[in-house]
N, C-alpha and C positions, 0 to 999 in steps of 0.2 A: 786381716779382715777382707783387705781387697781381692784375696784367691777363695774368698767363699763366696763371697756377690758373683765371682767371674765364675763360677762352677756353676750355680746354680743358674744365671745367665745360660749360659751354655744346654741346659734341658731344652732349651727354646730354640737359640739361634746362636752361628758361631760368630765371634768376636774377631778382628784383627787389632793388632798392635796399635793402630790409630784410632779403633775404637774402643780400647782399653787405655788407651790415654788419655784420650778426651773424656769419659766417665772419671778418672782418678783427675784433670784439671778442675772438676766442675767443686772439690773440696768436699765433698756429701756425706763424708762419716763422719759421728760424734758419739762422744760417750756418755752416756746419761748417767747420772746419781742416781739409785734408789728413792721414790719419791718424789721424785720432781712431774710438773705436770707441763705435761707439750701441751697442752691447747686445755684452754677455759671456756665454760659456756659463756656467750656475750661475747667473745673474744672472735675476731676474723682471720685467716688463716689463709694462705694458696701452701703449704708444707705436705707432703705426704711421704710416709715412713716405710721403712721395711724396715724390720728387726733381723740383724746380723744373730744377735747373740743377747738374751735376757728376754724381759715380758716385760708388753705394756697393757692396760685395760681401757676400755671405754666405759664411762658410765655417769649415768643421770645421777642430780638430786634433785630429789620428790619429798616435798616438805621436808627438810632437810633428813631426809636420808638415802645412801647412796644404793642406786641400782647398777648392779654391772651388766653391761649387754654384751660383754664380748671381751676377750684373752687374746692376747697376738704374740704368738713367741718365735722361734727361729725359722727361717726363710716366709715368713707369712708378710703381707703388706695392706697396709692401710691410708687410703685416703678419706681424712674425714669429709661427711658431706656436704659440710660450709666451702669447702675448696671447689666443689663442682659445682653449687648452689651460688656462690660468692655470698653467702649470708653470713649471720653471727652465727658461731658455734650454739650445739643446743645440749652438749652435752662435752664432758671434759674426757681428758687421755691424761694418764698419767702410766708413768715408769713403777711397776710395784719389783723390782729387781734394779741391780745395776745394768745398765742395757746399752748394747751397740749397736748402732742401727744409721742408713742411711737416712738425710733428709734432702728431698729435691723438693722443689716448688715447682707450680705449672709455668710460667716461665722459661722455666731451664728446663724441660719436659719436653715444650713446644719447640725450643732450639734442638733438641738432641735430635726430636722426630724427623724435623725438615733436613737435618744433614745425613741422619742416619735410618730412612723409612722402618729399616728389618725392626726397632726399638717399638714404633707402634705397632707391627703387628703383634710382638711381644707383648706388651701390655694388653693391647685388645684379649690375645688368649690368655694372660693371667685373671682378666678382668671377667670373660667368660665362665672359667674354671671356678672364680671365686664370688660369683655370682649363683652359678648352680651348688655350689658347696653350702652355702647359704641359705638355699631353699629347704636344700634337705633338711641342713638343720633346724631349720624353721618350722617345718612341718614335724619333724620329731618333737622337738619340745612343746609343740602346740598339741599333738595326740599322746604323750604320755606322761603317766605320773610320776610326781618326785621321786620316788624310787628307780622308774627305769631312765629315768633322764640324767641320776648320779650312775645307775648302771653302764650307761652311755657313757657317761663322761669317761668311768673308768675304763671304758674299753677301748675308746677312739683318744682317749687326752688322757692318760694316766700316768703323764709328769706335773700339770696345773693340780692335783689333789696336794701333792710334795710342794710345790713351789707357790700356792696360793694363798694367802689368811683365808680361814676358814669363814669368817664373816664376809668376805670378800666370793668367795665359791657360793655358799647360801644363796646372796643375790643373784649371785648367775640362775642356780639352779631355780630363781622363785620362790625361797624358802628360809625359813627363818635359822638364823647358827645353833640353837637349839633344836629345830627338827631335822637339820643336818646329824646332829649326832645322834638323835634317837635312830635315825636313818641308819647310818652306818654300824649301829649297837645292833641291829636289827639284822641287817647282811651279815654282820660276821657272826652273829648267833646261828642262822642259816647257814653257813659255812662249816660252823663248828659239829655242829648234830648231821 
């Protein structure tokens, strides 16, 4: 797992031996069970994740039912925003796969930067890139409808359709697991004719 972190690393910036040693002392990979949940709303947190290998999801409950806002699967990273806020979480992360995934804290974040600057600019530009990634998304799902937002999904994420409960995808998409399937009954009738 550690020659995928150091590959992907390396899009950014190059690594030497001491600083692939010092990332592999700091312990930061663990392997998550299916279902287990990293962080609870209420719950405090400095952890933030990157997924090596599986999916995790963020997502509210709203009178007890769950919204998904978001999918995180390989090389994608997540700091929840009670880590940068230092408040209670307001929303939970749970593993919907078995997952391998680094977890650093701000802490060991703030050590790595001050010994190794090139680590924040890296972050800075992942935080960039994943900042503007976001917008757009944001703006798509806010201008179009259930139909073209699962059309999206299928076009830009069409491993999360295979790999996600469908009740679970609905939420993302804003929509109930039965207008999911009329949905997709619908595309592939258009498909077929």
């Amino acid at each position: 797992m550690q020659d995928i972190l150091f590959d992907f690393i390396s899009k950014y910036i190059s690594l030497t031996e001491e600083e692939k040693n010092t990332i592999l002392s700091l312990n930061i990979f663990r392997s998550v069970k299916k279902g287990t949940t990293l962080l609870q709303e209420g719950q405090k947190s400095k952890d933030s994740y990157f997924v090596l290998k599986g999916c995790i999801r963020t997502y509210y409950v709203i009178d007890g039912e769950e919204k998904t806002t978001a999918f995180y699967t390989e090389m994608e990273a997540l700091t929840p925003h009670c880590v940068i806020n230092k408040t209670p979480s307001e929303y939970y992360v749970s593993c919907i796969e078995d997952t391998i995934l680094t977890v650093s804290d701000s802490d060991m974040e703030v050590e790595v930067n001050s010994k190794f600057p090139k680590f924040e600019t890296m972050c800075r530009i992942m935080a960039e890139e994943l900042l503007a990634k976001q917008r757009v998304d944001f703006d798509a799902f806010k201008t179009s409808s259930p139909e073209q937002r699962y059309l999206n999904l299928l076009e830009k994420r069409p491993d999360l359709v295979q790999r996600v409960p469908q009740h679970q995808l609905a939420s993302y998409l804003g929509i109930k697991p039965q207008s999911l399937s009329r949905l997709r009954a619908r595309i592939l009738e258009k498909r077929i004719s």
